[in-house]
N, C-alpha and C positions, 0 to 999 in steps of 0.2 A: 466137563470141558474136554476138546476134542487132544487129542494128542500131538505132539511135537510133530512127529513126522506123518501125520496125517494130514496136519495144517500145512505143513512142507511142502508134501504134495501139492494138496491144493492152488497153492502159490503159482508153485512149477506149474500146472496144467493152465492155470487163467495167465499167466507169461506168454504161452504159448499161442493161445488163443490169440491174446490181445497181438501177437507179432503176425498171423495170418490177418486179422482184421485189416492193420496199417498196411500191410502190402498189398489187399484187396481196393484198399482208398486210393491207393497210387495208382494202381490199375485202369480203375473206371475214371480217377482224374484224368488219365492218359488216355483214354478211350472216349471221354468227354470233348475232349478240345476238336479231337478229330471231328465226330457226330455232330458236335456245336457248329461247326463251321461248313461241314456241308448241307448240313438243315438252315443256318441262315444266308446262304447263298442262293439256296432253295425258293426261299421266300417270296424274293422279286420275282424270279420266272412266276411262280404263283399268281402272285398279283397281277402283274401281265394278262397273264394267261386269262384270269380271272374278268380282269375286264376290257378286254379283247370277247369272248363271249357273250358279256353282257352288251357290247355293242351290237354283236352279230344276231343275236334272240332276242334283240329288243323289239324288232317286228315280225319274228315267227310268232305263229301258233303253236300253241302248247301240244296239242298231240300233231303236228306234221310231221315230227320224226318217230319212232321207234320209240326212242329213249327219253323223248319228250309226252309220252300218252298218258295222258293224268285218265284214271278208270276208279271206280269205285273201293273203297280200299278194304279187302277184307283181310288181305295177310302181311306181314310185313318182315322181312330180311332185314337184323341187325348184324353188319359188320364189324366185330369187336376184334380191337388193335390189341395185344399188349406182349409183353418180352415170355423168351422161350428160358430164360433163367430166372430165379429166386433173387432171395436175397437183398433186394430193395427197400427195405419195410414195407409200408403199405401202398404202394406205387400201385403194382398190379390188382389191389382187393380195393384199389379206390375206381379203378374202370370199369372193375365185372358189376361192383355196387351199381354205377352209373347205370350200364346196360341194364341188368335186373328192375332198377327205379323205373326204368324206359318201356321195357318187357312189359310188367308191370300195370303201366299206363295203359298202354295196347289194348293188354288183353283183358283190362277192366272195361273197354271200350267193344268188345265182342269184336277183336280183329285173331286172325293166330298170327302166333309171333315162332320164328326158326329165326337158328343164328348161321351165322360163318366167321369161323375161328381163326384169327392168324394170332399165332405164337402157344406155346406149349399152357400158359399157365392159363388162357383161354378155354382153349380145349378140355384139360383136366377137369377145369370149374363148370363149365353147364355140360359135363359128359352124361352125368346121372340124370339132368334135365329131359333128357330124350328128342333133345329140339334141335340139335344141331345138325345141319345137313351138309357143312361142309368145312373141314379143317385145310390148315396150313401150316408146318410146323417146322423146327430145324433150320427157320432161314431171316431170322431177324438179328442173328446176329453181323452176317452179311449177305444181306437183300442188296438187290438192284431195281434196275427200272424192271428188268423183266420178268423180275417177281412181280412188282405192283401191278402188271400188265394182266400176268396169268389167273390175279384175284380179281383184278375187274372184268375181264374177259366172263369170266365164271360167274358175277356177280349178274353183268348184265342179261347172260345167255339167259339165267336163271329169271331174269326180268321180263324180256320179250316173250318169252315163253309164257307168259301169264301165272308162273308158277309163285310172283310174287307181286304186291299192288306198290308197293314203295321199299325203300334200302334206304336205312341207317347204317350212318358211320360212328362208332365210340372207339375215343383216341383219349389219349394224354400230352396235351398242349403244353410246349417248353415255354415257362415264362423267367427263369432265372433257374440259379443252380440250387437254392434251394425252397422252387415254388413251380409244383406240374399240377396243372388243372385236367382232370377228366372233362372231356365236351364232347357231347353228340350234335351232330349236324345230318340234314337230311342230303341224300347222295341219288337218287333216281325217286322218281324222273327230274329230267333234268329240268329245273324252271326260267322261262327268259328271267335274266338275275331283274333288268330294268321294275319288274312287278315288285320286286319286294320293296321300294321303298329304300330310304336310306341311303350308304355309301354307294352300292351299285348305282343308284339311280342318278347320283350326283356324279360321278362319274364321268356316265354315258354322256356326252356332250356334244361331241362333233357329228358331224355326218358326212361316212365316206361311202369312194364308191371300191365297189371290190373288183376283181378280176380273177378268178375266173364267180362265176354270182353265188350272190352267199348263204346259196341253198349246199350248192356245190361241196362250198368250205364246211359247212356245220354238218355234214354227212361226215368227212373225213377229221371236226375238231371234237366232235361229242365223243368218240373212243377214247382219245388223246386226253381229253379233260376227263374221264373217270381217272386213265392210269395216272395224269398228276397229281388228282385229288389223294387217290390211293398210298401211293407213294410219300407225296407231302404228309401224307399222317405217319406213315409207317418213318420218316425222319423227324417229326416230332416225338414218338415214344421211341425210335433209338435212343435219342440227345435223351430226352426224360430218363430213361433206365439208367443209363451211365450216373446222372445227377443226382438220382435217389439213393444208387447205391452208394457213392461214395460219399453221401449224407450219412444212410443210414451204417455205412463200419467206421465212421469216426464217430457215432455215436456209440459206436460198441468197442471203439479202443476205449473213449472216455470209460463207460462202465465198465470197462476193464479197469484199467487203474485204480477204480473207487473199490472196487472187490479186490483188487490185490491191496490197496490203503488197511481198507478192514482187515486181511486175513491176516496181515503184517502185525496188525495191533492186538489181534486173537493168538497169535503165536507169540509175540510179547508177552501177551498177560500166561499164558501158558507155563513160557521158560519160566519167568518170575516167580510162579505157583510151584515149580518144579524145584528151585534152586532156593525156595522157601520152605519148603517138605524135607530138602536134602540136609539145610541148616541146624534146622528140628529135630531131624534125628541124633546130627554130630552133637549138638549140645545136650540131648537126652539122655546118649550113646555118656557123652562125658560127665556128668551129673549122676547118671548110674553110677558108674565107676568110682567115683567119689565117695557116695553111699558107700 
């Protein structure tokens, strides 16, 4: 059995623990509300945005822009979102999962697959891969628009250039504070949304007319619609990492307690064992003496 003051210790060290954990949960609680609220403010412009384009490509042609050229597809660029910190549980090894599944797909399909990394734990995780051809690091914990500009910008150069046939996006979707979904969506080329079917389609209803023509417009809205699309993800896995994390260190105050619970009952049975050895001798001690 361990000793008095080794279990002491122990005690002492998981006390400690458990007190950065609770101040880690207040943290990201606090960092949560923020993120939460400028990601769901986000949303509507989104949506907007969203389908304001689907009206505008409802009667392009698919390759009349740049960024609309659907071509044969032999490579493909994954855009993988996720935080430049730890500590989450498995927040960030449930994205890289995602993309790898996606990888995966591809390349069982004879396409090559190269990533682009934004956030540290990205980077780290397909570094040994050899496939990545473009990081972004050090700025998700406060990104702006004109970060998500400078990776689409990048994303799409990389497009036009032929150096890539389609671009995946993999993010982590806020759906409550403690429920983040990994989802890929495809990001280039960009498709009139009216083709898919479904909510786009149902949507698109009116019929306007534009000014100046809306060749014009979807030349100057296709940049604009990567950086929101961009962006819009990178304030979904902000809000998600805050959420996780402050999941995952109340999960670890609790197991802290439960190890401080046990160590408490280990050093009980200890003293007990101790001050029952001690008794043992005083009446041994005194029974000799008797003798």
């Amino acid at each position: 059995m361990a000793s008095l003051k080794e279990v002491k210790r122990q005690i002492g060290g998981v006390k400690k623990t458990s007190q950065i954990t609770k101040a880690m949960n207040m943290v990201a609680a606090a960092k949560l509300r923020g993120a939460q609220q400028k990601m769901e403010a986000f949303r509507p412009y989104t949506a907007k945005f969203n389908a304001a384009m689907g009206n505008l490509s409802g009667n392009m042609e698919a390759g009349q822009f740049p960024l609309m050229e659907t071509r044969e597809v032999k490579t493909v660029e994954l855009l993988v979102i996720t935080s430049d910190r730890g500590l989450c549980g498995s927040f960030n090894a449930n994205i890289m999962k995602t993309a790898e599944k996606l990888a995966a797909k591809l390349e069982k399909e004879g396409k090559k697959v190269s990533y682009v990394c934004v956030g540290k734990k990205a980077a780290r995780y397909f570094r040994k891969s050899g496939k990545i051809r473009q990081t972004f690091v050090d700025i998700m914990s406060t990104f702006q628009m004109f970060n998500a500009r400078t990776i689409a910008q990048d994303v799409a150069a990389n497009f036009i250039a032929g150096n890539a046939d389609e671009v995946h996006l993999v993010y982590s979707r806020f759906k409550s504070v403690a429920i983040q979904r990994p989802e890929s969506e495809p990001l280039l080329p960009v498709r009139p949304l009216v083709e898919t079917g479904g909510e786009a389609q149902k949507n698109v209803v009116a019929d306007y007319i534009y000014e100046p023509s809306p060749t014009e417009i979807m030349e100057v809205l296709l940049p604009l619609y990567l950086n929101v699309m961009v962006y819009h993800a990178m304030l979904e896995v902000g809000a998600s990492e805050h959420a996780a994390r402050m999941t995952a260190m109340d999960n670890a105050t609790k197991a802290c307690k439960d190890i401080i619970s046990r160590l408490t009952r280990l050093y009980n049975k200890a003293r007990q064992s101790g001050i029952t050895a001690e008794l043992m001798d005083i009446v041994g001690g005194a029974e000799a003496l008797k003798g």
